[in-house]
C-alpha positions in Angstrom: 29.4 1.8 20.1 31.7 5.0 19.0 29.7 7.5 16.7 32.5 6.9 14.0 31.3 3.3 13.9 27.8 3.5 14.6 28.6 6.4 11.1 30.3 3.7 9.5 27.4 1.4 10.0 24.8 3.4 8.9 27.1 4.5 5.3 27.6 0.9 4.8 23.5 0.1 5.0 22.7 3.0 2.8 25.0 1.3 0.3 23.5 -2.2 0.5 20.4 -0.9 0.1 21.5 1.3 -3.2 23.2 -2.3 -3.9 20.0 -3.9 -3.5 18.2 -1.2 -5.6 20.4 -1.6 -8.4 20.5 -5.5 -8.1 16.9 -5.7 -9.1 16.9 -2.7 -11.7 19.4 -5.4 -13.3 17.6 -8.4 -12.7 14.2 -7.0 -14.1 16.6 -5.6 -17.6 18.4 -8.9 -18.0 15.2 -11.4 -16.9 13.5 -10.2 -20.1 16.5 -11.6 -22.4 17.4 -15.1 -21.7 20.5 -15.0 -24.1 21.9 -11.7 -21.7 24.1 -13.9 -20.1 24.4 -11.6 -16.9 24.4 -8.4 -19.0 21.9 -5.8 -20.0 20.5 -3.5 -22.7 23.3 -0.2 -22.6 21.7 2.1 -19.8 22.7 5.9 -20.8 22.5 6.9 -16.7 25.2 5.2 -15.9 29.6 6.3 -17.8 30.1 8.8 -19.9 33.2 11.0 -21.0 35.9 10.9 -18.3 39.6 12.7 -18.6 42.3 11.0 -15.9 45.9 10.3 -15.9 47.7 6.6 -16.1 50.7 5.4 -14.0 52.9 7.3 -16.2 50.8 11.0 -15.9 49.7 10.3 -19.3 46.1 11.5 -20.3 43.7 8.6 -20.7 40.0 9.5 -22.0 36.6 7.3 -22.5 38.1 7.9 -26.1 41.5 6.0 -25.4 39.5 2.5 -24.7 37.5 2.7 -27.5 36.6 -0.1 -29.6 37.3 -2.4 -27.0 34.9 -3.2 -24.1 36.0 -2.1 -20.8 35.9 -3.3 -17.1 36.3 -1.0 -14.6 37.2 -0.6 -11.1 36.7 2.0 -8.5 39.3 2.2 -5.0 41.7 3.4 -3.4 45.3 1.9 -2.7 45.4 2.3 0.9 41.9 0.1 1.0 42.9 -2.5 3.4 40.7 -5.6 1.9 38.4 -5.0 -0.7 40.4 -3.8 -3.4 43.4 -5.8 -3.2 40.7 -8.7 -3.2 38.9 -7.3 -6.3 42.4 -7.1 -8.0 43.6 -10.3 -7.2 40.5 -11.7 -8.7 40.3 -9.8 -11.4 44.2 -11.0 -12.4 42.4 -14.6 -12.1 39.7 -14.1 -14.3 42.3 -12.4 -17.1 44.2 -16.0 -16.7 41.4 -17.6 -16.9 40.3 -15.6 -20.0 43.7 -16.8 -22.0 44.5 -14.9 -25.5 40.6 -13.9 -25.0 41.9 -11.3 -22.0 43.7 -9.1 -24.6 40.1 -8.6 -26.2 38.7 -6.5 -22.9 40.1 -3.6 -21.6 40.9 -2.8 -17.7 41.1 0.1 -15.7 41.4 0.9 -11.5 40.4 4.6 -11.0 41.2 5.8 -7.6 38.4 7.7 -5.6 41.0 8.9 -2.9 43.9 11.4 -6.0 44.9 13.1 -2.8 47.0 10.2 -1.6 46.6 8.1 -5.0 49.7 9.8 -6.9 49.9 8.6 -10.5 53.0 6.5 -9.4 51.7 5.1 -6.1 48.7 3.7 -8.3 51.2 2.4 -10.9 53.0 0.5 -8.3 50.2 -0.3 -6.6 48.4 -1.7 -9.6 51.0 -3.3 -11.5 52.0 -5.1 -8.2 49.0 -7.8 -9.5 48.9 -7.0 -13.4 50.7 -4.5 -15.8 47.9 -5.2 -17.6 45.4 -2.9 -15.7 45.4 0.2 -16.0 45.7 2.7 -13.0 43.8 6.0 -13.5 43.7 8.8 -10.7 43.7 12.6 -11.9 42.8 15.8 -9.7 40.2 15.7 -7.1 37.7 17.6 -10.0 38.3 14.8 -12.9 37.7 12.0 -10.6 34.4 13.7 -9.1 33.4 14.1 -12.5 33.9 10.5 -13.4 32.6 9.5 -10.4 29.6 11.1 -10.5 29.1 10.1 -14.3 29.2 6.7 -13.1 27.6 6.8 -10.3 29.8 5.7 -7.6 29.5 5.7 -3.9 32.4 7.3 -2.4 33.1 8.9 0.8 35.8 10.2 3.4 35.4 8.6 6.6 38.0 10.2 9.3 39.3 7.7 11.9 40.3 8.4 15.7 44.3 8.7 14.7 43.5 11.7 12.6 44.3 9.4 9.3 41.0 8.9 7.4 39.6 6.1 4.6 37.3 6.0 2.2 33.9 4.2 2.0 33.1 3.4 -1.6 31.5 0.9 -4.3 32.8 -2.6 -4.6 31.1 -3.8 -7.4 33.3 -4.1 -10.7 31.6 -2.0 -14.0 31.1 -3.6 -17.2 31.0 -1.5 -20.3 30.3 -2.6 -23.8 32.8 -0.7 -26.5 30.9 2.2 -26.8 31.2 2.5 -23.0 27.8 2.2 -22.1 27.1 0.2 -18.8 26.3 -2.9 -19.3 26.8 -4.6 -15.9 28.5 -5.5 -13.0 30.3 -8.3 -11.4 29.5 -8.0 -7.4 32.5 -8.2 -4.7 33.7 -11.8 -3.9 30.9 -12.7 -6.8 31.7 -16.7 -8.0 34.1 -17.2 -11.3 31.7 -19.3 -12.6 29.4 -16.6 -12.7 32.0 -13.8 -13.6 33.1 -15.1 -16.1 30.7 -15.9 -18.2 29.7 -12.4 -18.0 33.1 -11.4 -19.4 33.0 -14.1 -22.3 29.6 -12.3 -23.1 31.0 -8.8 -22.9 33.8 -10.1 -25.1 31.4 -11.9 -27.6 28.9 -8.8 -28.1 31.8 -6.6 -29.0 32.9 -5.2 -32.8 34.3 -7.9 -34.2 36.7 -5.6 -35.2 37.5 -4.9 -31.3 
């Protein structure tokens, strides 16, 4: 086995186990309220302000979703499976949604800004829904929001000289104050995920 993998292996099994860690930090929140329906009590650790730019170089802020709850995902557009995964399934559950889809808000925020241009995420992005957002910004904005949020995010150089980037695959609920309220995990079931959105969609301002 080359070091790169035997690297590669290692990163991925410190992730599972922060995974697994948070899995049950959930679990033990959302056991205690039966009507959770896959969501939690707001948890302060996790979001917070964030300044980025959208597919047009337009500021977007925490302050620009507001009043809507958001969900959130964190990739790069040269990620060769999971993210184009997590997008094509997150265009399924907004179908599935109906009229009710207009009532969340939806973001991609890049972890890799050197190669994430605002208009290679907008094509990249809108390629599966106009509807979702792309957000990348300079390397400091997104290690501020990825730190705020506590994403897993790493460069991981490969034998050609090119390099990708090892990072979180879970999707990030927040309510519309943008508190965490959840996740939905990679490849997790629809009939689970969506019933966590109808929830996040039912416990926000009606005026949302």
């Amino acid at each position: 086995m080359s070091g790169l993998k035997l690297f590669r292996y290692v990163a991925w099994a410190a992730v599972a186990v922060l995974a697994g860690v948070s899995g049950v930090l959930v679990y033990q929140q959302t056991a205690g309220n039966e009507n959770s329906g896959g969501l939690i009590e707001p948890l302060a650790a996790i979001g917070g302000p964030f300044e980025l730019v959208d597919g047009n170089g337009e500021t977007v802020t925490d302050a620009t979703f507001a009043g809507k709850p958001t969900v959130l995902f964190f990739g790069f557009t040269y990620c060769p499976d999971v993210c184009p995964t997590t997008l094509s399934e997150l265009q399924g559950w907004m179908d599935a949604l109906g009229d009710d889809a207009e009532k969340l808000n939806y973001a991609f925020v890049s972890v890799d800004p050197e190669r994430d241009t605002p208009e290679v995420m907008r094509d990249y992005v809108w390629a599966f829904d106009k509807r979702i957002t792309p957000l990348t910004g300079s390397r400091e904005q997104v290690d501020a929001m990825i730190k705020a949020y506590r994403v897993y995010a790493k460069k991981v150089p490969l034998d050609d000289g090119d390099y990708t980037m090892d990072h979180s695959a879970a999707v990030y609920l927040m309510n519309a104050d943008n508190k965490f309220v959840g996740t939905i995990a990679y490849q997790e079931a629809e009939d689970t995920a969506l019933p966590k959105l109808r929830r996040l969609i039912k416990n926000a301002p009606a005026s949302s």
